[in-house]
N, C-alpha and C positions, 0 to 999 in steps of 0.2 A: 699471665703478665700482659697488659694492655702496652700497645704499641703505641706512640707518637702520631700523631699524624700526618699526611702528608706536607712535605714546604713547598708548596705549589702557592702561585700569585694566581686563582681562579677568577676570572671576570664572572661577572651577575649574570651575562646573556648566556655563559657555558651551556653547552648541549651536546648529548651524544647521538645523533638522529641523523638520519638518509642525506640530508638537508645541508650538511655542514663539513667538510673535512677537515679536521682536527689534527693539532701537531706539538706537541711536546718541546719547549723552546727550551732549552737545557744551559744555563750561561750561570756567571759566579755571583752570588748576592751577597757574598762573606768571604771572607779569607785574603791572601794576597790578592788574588784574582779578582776580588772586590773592585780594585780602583780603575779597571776597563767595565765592569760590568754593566752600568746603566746605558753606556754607547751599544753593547752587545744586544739589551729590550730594543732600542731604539728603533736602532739598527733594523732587529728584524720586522719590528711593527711596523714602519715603513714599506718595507720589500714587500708586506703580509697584504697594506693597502692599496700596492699596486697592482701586484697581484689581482685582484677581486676586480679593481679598476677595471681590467685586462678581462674578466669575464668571468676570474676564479679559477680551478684547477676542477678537471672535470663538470665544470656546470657546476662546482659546490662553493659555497664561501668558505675560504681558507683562514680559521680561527688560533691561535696561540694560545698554547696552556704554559705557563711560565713553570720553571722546575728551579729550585737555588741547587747551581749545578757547583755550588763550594762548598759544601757538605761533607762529609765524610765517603768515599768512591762504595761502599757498600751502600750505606745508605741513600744515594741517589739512585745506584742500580735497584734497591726496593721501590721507590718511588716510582721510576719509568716502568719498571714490568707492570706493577698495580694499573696503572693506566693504559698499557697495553691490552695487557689481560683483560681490563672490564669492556673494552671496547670504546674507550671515552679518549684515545686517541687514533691516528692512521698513519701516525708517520714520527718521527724525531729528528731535531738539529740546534744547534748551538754551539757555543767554545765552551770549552770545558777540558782540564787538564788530563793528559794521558793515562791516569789510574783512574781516570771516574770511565774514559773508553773501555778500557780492559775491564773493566765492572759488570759494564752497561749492553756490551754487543753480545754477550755470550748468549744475554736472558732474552734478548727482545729483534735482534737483529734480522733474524731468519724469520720471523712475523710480518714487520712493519720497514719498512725503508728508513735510512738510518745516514743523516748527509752529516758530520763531524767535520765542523770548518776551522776548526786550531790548528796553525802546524803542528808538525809532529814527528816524530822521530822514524818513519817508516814502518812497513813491513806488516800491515793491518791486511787482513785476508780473509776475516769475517763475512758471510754470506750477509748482503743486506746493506752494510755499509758503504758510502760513498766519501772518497775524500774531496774537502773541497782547499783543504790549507796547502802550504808549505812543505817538501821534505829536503831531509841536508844537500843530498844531491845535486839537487836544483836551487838550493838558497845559500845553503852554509859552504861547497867547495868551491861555487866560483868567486865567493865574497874573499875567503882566505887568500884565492890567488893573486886576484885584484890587490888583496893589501901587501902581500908577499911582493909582486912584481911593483908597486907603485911607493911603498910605503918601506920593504925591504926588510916585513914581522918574519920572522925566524923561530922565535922561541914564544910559544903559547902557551899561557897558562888557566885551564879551566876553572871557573867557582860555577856550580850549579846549585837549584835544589836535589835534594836526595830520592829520586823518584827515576820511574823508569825514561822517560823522554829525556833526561840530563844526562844520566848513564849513558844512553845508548847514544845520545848524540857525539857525547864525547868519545867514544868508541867509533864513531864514523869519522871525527876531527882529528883522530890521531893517523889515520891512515890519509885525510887529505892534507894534513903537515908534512906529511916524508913526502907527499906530490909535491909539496910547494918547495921541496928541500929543504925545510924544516922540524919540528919533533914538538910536540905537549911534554913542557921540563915538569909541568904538576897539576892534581887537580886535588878539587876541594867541593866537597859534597855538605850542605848545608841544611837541617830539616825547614820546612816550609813555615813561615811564618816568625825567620830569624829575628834577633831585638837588635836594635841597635839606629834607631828612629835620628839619634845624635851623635857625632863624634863618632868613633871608630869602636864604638861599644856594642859589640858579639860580631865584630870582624876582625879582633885584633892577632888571631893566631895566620887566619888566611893572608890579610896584608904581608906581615912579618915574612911568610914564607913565598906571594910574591917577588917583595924584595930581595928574599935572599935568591931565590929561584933565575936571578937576573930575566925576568920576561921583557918581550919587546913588545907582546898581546897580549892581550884576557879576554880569552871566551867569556862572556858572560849565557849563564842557561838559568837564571833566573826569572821567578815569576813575580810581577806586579810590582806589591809595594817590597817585595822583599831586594829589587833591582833596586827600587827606590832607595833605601836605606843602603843599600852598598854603594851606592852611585855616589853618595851623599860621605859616608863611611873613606872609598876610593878618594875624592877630593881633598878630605881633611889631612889626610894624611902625605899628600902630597905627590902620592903616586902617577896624577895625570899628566904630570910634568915628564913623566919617565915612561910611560909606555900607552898606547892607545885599549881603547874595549872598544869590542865586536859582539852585537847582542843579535840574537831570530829573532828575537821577543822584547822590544821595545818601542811603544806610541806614542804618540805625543802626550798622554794624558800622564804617563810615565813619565815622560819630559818634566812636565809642568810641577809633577812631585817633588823631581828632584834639585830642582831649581836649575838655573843658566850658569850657577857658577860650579855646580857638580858635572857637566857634563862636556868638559872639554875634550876632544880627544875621541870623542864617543860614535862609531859608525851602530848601525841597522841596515838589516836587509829584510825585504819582506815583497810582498806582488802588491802591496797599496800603502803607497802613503796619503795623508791630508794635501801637502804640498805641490802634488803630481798636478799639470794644467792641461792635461788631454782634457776632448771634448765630455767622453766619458766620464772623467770624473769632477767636471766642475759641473757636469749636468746632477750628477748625486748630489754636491752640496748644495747645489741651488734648491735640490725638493728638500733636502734635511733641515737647512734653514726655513724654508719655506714652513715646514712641520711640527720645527720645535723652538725655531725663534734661534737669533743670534747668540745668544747667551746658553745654548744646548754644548754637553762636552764633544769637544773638537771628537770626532770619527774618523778616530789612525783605521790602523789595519786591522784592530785584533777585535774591535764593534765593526768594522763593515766585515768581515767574513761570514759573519750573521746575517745579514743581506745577502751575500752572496748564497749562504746556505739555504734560505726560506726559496732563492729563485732557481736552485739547482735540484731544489727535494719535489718543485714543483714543475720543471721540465722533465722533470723523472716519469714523473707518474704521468705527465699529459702525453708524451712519448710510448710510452705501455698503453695507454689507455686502462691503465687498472690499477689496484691499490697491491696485486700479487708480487713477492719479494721474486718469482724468479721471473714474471713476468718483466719487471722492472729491470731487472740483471741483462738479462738476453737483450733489450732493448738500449743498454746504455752505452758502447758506443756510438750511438746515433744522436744521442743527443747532444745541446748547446744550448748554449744561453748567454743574452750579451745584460751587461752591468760597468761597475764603476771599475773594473780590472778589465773590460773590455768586451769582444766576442770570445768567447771561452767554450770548450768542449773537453768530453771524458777520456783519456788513455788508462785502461786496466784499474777503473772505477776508479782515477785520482784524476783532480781539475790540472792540466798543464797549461802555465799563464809566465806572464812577465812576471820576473823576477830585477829588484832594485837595490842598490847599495847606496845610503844615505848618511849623511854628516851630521849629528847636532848642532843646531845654532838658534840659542838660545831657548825659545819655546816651541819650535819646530826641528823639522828637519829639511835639510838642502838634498835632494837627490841627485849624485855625480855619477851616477852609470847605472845603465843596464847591462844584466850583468847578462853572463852565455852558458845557453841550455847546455849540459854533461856531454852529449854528444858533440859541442863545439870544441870542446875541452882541449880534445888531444892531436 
C-alpha cells in the first residue's frame, strides 16, 4: 500500500547540506487550530529572518520546513520522524495541539532539539524537548484567584475539547477552585471540530446544563474556531449576561471570529498579548508590520510563541555549540533570550515569563493585571 505524502510547505531553495541548519516548523494548517495558523508561519518566518540577520545559528542559515501540524497527531508524528530520520531536518518548533506532542516527542525528541511553544497542560519530561508556552500553574491558578477575589466566581464550570490538555487541565482547575474556596459544579468534553457555526446548534445540551449548573464561570479549554462557535453559541443564548468565561487559549484572531457582540464578559490569560505597550513588544509589531503590511493577521499570543519558539530552538544550540540533544540539555539553564515577552530564560527546560489577565473589548483585548508567579500565591 502506497503511503501519502508528506504535508509539508517545502520551499524551492530546500537543502539538506553542511551549509544550512534546518528546522521543522510544526503549526495548524487545518482544523480548528486553522484560524491562528497563518500568524503561527509568520510569526516564525520573521524570528527565522532575524535570526540569520544576527549571523545565523552556528555560522548556518536557519531555514524552515513548514509541517501542517492539524492533521491527524499520528500522522504528523510520521511526517516529523521521516524528516528527522533522512537528515533533512536539525531541530523542531511550532504550536501544535497536545496530542500531536505526545505523538511527536517519543519518535524524534532524543535526536533533534524539540522547542513546543503551545501552552499546555504540564508535566512533559521527554529528553529533547523544551517548553516555551504557558502552564496552569503559572497562568490558569492565579487568573481563577484574581477573578474569585475581584469578581467573587465560586462556581466553575468546564466546556473543553475532549483531548488530553482539556482533561488534565481541568483536573488541575478543580483543585485550584477549592484554593479559591470554590468547586467545578461541571464539565463538558466536546470532540474537536464541534458544529454549531450559528445559534446554539451542537451547544445546546452543554448551555442547558450550564444553566442549570447555576455557574458564575466557565472555563473555557477550547481550541480555535471551536471557542469561536461557543463564544457565538454562549451569546445567543444569553448566558453572558449571567456569568463570565475565562479562556488559556484565546487571540485576538479568535476575537475577531467571534465578533464584539459574542464576547461580553470574556477574560484571557496568556504571557502576550497584541495590546501589551512595553518597549518590547511594540518593537515586534513595528518589524511584523514592517514584514507583512498593515493588513497582516493581528499576532495574539498563540502566532508569536512561534517567534518565541524559532529564538529559544536557536539560543539552545548557540549555547551548546552543537546540534547534540544531551549536549543541548546540560547546557540549558544557561541560556536566555530576549523578544516580544521580554528577556526570558529556562527553569527545568520550560520558559518562565509574565504572565496576563485580559478583558475582551471588542476586537481586542484590555490587559488589567499581572498576574503572580505560584510561589507568590500563598
Amino acid at each position: 500500500m502506497n503511503r501519502p505524502p508528506l504535508r509539508l510547505h517545502t520551499p524551492e531553495w530546500f537543502t539538506a547540506d553542511d551549509s544550512t541548519l534546518n528546522v521543522a516548523l510544526v503549526y495548524p494548517m487545518q482544523g480548528p487550530a486553522g484560524i491562528f495558523g497563518p500568524t503561527c508561519g509568520a510569526c516564525a518566518r520573521l524570528a527565522a529572518e532575524e535570526v540569520n540577520k544576527a549571523g545565523g545559528v552556528l555560522g548556518k542559515e536557519l531555514r524552515l520546513i513548514e509541517v501542517d501540524g492539524g492533521a491527524e497527531p499520528r500522522r504528523v508524528a510520521e511526517d516529523v520522524e521521516a524528516l528527522v530520520a533522512s537528515g533533512a531536518v536539525q531541530g523542531v518548533t511550532g504550536w501544535h495541539i497536545s496530542s500531536v506532542r505526545q505523538a511527536v516527542a517519543p519518535r524524534i525528541a532524543h535526536r533533534v532539539p524539540y522547542v513546543y511553544t503551545a501552552l499546555y497542560e504540564g508535566g512533559e519530561r521527554t529528553e529533547g524537548v523544551f517548553m516555551a508556552g504557558e502552564t496552569p500553574s503559572w497562568q490558569l491558578l492565579p487568573a481563577m484567584r484574581l477573578l474569585a477575589e475581584s469578581r467573587g466566581v465560586r462556581r466553575w464550570f468546564v466546556v473543553g475539547n475532549n483531548y488530553v490538555w482539556p482533561r488534565h487541565t481541568a483536573r488541575a482547575a478543580r483543585g485550584y477552585a477549592r484554593e479559591c474556596r470554590g468547586r467545578v459544579c461541571g464539565e463538558a468534553y466536546l470532540p474537536l471540530g464541534t458544529d454549531g457555526i450559528d445559534g446554539t446548534d451542537g451547544f445546546e445540551d452543554v448551555l442547558r446544563r450550564i444553566e442549570r449548573a447555576d455557574a458564575d464561570g466557565v472555563l473555557m479549554l477550547l481550541v480555535g474556531s471551536d471557542a469561536v462557535r461557543f463564544n457565538r453559541a454562549f451569546a445567543a443564548s444569553g448566558l453572558d449576561r449571567r456569568c463570565l468565561r475565562l479562556s488559556t487559549l484565546m487571540d485576538e484572531n479568535m476575537l475577531m471570529g467571534s465578533g464584539p457582540e459574542a464576547t461580553l464578559d470574556l477574560y484571557s490569560t496568556a504571557g502576550f498579548f497584541a495590546s501589551l505597550a512595553d518597549q518590547s513588544t511594540l518593537d515586534f509589531h513595528g518589524q511584523y508590520a514592517g514584514r507583512f503590511g498593515l493588513e497582516a493577521p493581528t499576532p495574539g499570543s498563540l502566532g508569536e510563541s512561534c517567534y518565541e519558539g524559532v529564538l529559544l530552538l536557536a539560543a539552545l544550540i548557540e549555547r551548546a555549540r552543537a546540534l547534540d540533544v544531551a549536549a543541548i540539555g546540560a547546557a540549558a539553564d544557561r541560556v536566555w533570550y530576549e523578544g516580544p515577552r521580554g528577556l526570558l530564560s529556562l527553569d527545568g527546560r520550560h520558559v518562565r515569563q509574565r504572565i496576563y489577565l485580559a478583558r475582551a473589548d471588542g476586537y481586542d483585548f484590555n490587559v488589567i493585571a499581572q498576574l503572580r508567579a505560584p510561589h507568590d500565591l500563598r
